[in-house]
N, C-alpha and C positions, 0 to 999 in steps of 0.2 A: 416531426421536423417542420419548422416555418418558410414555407415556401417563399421563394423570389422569382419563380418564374406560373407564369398564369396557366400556361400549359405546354404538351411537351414540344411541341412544332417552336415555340418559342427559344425553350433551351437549346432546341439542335440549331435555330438558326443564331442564335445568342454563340453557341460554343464555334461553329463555322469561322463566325467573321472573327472572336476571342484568338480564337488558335489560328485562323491564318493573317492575322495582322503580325503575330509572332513570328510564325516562320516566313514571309516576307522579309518582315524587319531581321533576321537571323541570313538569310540569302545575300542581302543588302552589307550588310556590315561584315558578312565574313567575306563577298565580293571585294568589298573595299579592304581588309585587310592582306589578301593573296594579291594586290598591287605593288609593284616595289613604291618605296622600301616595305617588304615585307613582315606584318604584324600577327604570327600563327598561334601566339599564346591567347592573345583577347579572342580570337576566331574559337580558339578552341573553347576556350573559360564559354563566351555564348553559347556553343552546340552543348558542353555539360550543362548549365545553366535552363537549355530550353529544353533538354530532357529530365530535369527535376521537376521542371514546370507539368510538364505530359506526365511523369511519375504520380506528381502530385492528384493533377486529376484524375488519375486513371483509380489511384487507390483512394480518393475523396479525403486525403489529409495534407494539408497547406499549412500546418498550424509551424510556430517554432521549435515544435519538438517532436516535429515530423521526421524517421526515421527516412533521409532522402537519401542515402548509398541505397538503402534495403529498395525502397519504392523504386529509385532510377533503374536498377539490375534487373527490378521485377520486368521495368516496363522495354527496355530492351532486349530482354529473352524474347517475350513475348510479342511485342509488335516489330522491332529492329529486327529479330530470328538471329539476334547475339549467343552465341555460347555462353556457359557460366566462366570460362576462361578467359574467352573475347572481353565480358565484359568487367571481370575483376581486374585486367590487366588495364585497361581504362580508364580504370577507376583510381587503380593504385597509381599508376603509371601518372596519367594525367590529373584530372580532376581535383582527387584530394588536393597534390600539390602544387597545383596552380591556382586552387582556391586559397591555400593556409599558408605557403611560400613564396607565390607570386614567379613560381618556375615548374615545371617536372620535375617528377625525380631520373635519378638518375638511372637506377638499376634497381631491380625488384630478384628477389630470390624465391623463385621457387620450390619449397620444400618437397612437393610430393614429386615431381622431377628430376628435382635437383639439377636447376637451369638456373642460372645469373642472365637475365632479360636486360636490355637497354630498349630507347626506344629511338625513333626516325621516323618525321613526318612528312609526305608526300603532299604538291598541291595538284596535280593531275592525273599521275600514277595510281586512276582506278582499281587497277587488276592488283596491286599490291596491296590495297584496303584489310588490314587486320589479317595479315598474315606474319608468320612467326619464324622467323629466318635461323637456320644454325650459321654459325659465320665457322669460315675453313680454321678458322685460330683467336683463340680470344684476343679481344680487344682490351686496351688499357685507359686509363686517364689518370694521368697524375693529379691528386689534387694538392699537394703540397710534397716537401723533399721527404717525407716521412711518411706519406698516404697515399695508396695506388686502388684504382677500383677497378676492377676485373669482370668482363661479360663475354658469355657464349653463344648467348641470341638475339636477335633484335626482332618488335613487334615493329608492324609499320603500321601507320597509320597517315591515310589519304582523307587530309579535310574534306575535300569537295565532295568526297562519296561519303562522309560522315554524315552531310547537310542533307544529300539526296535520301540518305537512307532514313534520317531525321522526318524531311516531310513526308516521304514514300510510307513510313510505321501512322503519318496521320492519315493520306487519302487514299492509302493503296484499299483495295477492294475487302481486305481485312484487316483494315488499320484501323484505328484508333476510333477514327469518326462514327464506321460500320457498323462499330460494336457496340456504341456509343445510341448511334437509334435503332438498334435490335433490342437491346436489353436496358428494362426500366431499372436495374441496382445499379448499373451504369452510371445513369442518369443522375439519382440520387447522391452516388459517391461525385458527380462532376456537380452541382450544385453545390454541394456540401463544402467542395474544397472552393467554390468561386466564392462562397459567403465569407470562409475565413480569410482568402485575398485581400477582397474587398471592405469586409467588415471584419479585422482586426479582434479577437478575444482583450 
């Protein structure tokens, strides 16, 4: 591999300021969106967006045809301490469909439960952060005089603790960074994905 950094003191201080001009910039702009009028879809689209980015580096692939559901999941298990439920609900929930529809969806079925999930986002409401509500009676929403949609749980999800747990997975004492100058394959896969960033295939 063609090096771009002279050595490793440089990469860890390269990747520091990289990733925390990110999560600044993420702090900032989801601040400004939790201000009325409130703007929680672009807030959210950023925090999925800056954990593809973390996914990306962690697994050293950036390219276009980088498998980023699989890399972001990885990297939320493992650094965010996401469940595989936590974070497929997330994923399905939010992410895809605020990326590809420009909304959430609405309700996700859970086959191996057999749960009908809606979802409801919190801008303060910590202690509610990705917990999975049964509701006393299902809820409805007509979407048309012919189409009714039907849920039995709702995930919540609290922005503000999405953000914290976002930088908390880089500088927390086993976050990202940590790991990052312990381990020289680390290193390599975080290079590797800053070349295809920067220098485009």
């Amino acid at each position: 591999m063609i090096r771009i950094f002279s050595e490793q003191r440089e990469l860890i201080q390269f990747a520091r300021r990289f990733i925390g001009q990110r999560l600044d910039s993420l702090e900032k702009d989801v601040n400004h969106c939790l201000r009325y009028p409130y703007a929680p879809f672009p807030a959210l689209l950023y925090c999925f967006s800056t954990i593809d980015l973390l996914g990306a580096l962690y697994s050293g692939n950036a390219t276009k045809k980088a498998p980023t559901s699989k890399q972001s999941k990885e990297y939320m298990m493992k650094f965010m301490s996401y469940t595989a439920e936590q974070s497929d609900l997330l994923q399905q929930l939010f992410r895809h469909k605020i990326v590809h529809l420009a909304q959430p969806g609405t309700v996700v079925h859970d086959e191996r439960k057999n749960r009908y999930i809606s979802w409801k986002y919190e801008h303060d409401n910590l202690g509610e952060h990705l917990k999975i509500k049964v509701l006393p009676e299902k809820a409805k929403y007509q979407v048309t005089s012919s189409m009714e949609i039907e849920w039995d749980h709702v995930f919540i999800v609290s922005i503000k603790q999405l953000v914290k747990d976002i930088r908390y997975s880089v500088e927390g004492p086993n976050g990202y960074l940590a790991e990052l100058e312990r381990k020289p394959e680390i290193q390599d896969r975080f290079e590797q994905a800053i070349k295809q960033i920067f220098f485009p295939q």
